[in-house]
N, C-alpha and C positions, 0 to 999 in steps of 0.2 A: 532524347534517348540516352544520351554520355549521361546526363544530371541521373537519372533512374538508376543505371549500372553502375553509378558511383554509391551513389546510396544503397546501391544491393549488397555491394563490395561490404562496406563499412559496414551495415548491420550484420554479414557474416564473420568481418572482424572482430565485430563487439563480441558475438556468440561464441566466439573461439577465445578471446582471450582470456579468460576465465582459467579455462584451463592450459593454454601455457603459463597464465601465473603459475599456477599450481604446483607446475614444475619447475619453472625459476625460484621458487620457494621453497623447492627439497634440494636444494642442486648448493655442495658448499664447498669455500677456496678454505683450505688450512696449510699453518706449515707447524707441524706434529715430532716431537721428541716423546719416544714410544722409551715405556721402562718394562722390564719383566720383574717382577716380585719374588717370586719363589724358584725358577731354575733358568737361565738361558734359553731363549728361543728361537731353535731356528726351522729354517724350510716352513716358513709362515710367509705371508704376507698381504696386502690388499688389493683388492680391485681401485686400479687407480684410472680416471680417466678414461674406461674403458678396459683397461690392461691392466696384466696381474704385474705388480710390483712384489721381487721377494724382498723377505727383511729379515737382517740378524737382530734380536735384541737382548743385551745384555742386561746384568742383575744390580750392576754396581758404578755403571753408568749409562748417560743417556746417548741414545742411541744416534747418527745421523739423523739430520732433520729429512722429513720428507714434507712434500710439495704435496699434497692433497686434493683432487678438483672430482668430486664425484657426490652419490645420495646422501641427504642428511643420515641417515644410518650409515655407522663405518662398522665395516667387517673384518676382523682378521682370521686369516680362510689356510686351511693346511696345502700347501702346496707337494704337487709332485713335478717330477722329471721326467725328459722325456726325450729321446735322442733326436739331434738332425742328421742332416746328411753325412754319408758316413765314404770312404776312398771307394773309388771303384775294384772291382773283384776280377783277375785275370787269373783263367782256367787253363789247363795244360795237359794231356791226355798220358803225360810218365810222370808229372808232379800234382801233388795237393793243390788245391788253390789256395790265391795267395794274393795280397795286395799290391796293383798295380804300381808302377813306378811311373808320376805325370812326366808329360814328353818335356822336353828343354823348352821352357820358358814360357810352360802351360803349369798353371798353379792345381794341387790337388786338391779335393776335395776334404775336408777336415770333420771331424765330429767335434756337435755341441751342443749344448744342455740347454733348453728352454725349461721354464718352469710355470705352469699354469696351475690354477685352481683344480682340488683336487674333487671337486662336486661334493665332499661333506660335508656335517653343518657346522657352521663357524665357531672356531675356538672361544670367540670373544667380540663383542658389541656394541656400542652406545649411539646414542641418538645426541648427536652434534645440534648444537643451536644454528637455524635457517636464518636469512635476513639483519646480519650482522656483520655485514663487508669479510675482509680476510680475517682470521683465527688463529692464533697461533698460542698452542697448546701443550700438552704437559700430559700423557694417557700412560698411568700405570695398567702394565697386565696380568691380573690373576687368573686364566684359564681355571674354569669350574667353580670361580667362587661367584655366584648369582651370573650377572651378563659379565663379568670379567675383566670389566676397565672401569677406571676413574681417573674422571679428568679434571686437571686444573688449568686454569689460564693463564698463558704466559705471556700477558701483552709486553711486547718492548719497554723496557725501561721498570716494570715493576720488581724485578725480581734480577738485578743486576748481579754482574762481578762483585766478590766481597762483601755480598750479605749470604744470610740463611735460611732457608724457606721449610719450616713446621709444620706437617699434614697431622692431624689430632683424628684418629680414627678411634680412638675411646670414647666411651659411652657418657666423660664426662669430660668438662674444661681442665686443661694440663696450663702450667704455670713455667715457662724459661726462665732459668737466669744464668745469667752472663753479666759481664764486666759492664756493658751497655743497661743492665738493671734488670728487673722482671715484668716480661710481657705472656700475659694467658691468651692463649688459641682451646677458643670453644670447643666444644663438640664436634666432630663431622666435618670441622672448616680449617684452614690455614692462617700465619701470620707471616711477615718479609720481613726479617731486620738484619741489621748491621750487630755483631757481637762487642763490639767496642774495643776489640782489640788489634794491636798491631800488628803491620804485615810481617812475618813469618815470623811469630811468637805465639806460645802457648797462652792459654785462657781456661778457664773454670768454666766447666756447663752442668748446670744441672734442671733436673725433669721433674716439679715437683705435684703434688696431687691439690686438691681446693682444701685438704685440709690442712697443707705445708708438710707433709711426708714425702722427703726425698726417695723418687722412685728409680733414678736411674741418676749420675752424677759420673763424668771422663772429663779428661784432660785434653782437650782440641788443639792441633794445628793450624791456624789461621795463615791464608793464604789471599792475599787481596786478587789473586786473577784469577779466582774459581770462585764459584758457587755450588752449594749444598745443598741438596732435600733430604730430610728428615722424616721418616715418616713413623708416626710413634702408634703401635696397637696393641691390643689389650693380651693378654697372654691367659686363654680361658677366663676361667672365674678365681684364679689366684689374687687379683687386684693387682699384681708384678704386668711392666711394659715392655713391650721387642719394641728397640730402635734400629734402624735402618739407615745406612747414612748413605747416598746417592752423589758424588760428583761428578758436576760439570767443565770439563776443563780447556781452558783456549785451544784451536788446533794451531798443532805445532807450526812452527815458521818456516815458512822453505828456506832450505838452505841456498846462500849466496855463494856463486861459485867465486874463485881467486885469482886475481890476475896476477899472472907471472911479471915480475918486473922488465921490462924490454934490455934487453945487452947493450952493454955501452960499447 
């Protein structure tokens, strides 16, 4: 009778696991540096884990990382506001009402701002790769242009301090050079490298076309404890590029506080 119920067990298993794969297979871990492309975004953010996480994202760097644990589909969803608890009300039949004053050593009540999803449809989109351990990523956001995000990958160590990282959204292969020589990033794709210049010294960059028409050409500040994204696009049908230059910058150091020297 146990031998039977066992194997009843287990063929209901087998029939079921199918589809909790399924769902262990939409289900992804990231840690996400969100960029906004064209103006500052705030009162955004994601369903994270269940919960709506807000996000500032700025235009000219990257934003906090965020910790990502939810659907292969990532949403960025317009958030509203929404009060809490607010002090108690004490009425009085010669005066207006009025807010109470908490008794000695009874805390009052405080107002404060939750922010959830605002039920619209989401600003912006992409469909994250399943089955690929942790993620850690790179999502520019264009609100209205197609689904509105483009992601690069940021695995550890590719894309270090003191180099520069090329996003080539032109319809053709673009051509760097730098003191370090010249490297072409395709179409659609990126390249990592090092400028070959020294820490806090200028260098020569220029952006040139496949047929060696310099399109864009500045004089850089190299900084060996930052990294740059570049993200170079086509500017209509002029055949002229918009470059974008994106830093990433160490966060600053906590300050050490001073110790007074002790009196002699």
């Amino acid at each position: 009778m146990r031998s039977e119920l066992f194997f009843a067990l287990l063929a209901g298993w087998v029939t079921l696991s199918p589809a909790l794969r399924g769902q262990s297979e939409n289900f992804v871990e990231a840690k996400i540096r969100f960029i906004a492309m064209k103006r500052p975004l705030v009162g955004v953010g994601v369903v994270n884990n269940r919960k709506a996480q807000g996000l500032v994202i700025p235009t000219d760097m990257f934003a906090e990382e965020v910790s990502y644990r939810g659907p292969a589909r990532l949403e960025l969803v317009q958030m509203t506001a929404s009060r809490g608890e607010e002090a108690p009300i004490a009425k009085d039949d010669d005066k207006p009402a009025k807010e109470a004053s908490p008794r000695q050593g009874v805390k009052g009540k405080t107002r404060t701002l939750t922010y959830s999803p605002a039920g619209t449809p989401p600003l912006a989109w992409i469909d994250l790769p399943a089955k690929q351990g942790l993620l850690h990523l790179i999502i520019l956001v264009t609100p209205g242009q197609g689904n509105g995000m483009v992601m690069l990958n940021d695995k550890p160590g590719s894309f270090p301090p003191g180099s520069n990282r090329y996003l080539n959204l032109c319809p053709a292969p673009l051509t760097i050079r730098t003191p370090a020589g010249d490297n072409i990033v395709p179409a659609g794709d990126s390249r990592t490298f090092r400028p070959g210049a020294l820490d806090t010294n200028y260098y020569e960059m220029q952006v040139l076309s496949g047929e060696a028409k310099v399109l864009f050409s500045s004089r850089i500040y190299h900084l060996e404890s930052t990294r740059k994204l570049y993200v170079l696009s086509p500017v209509g049908t002029t055949g002229r590029i918009e470059l974008k230059s994106i830093v990433d910058r160490p966060p600053p150091a906590k300050a050490k506080g001073l110790t007074a020297a002790p009196p002699k």
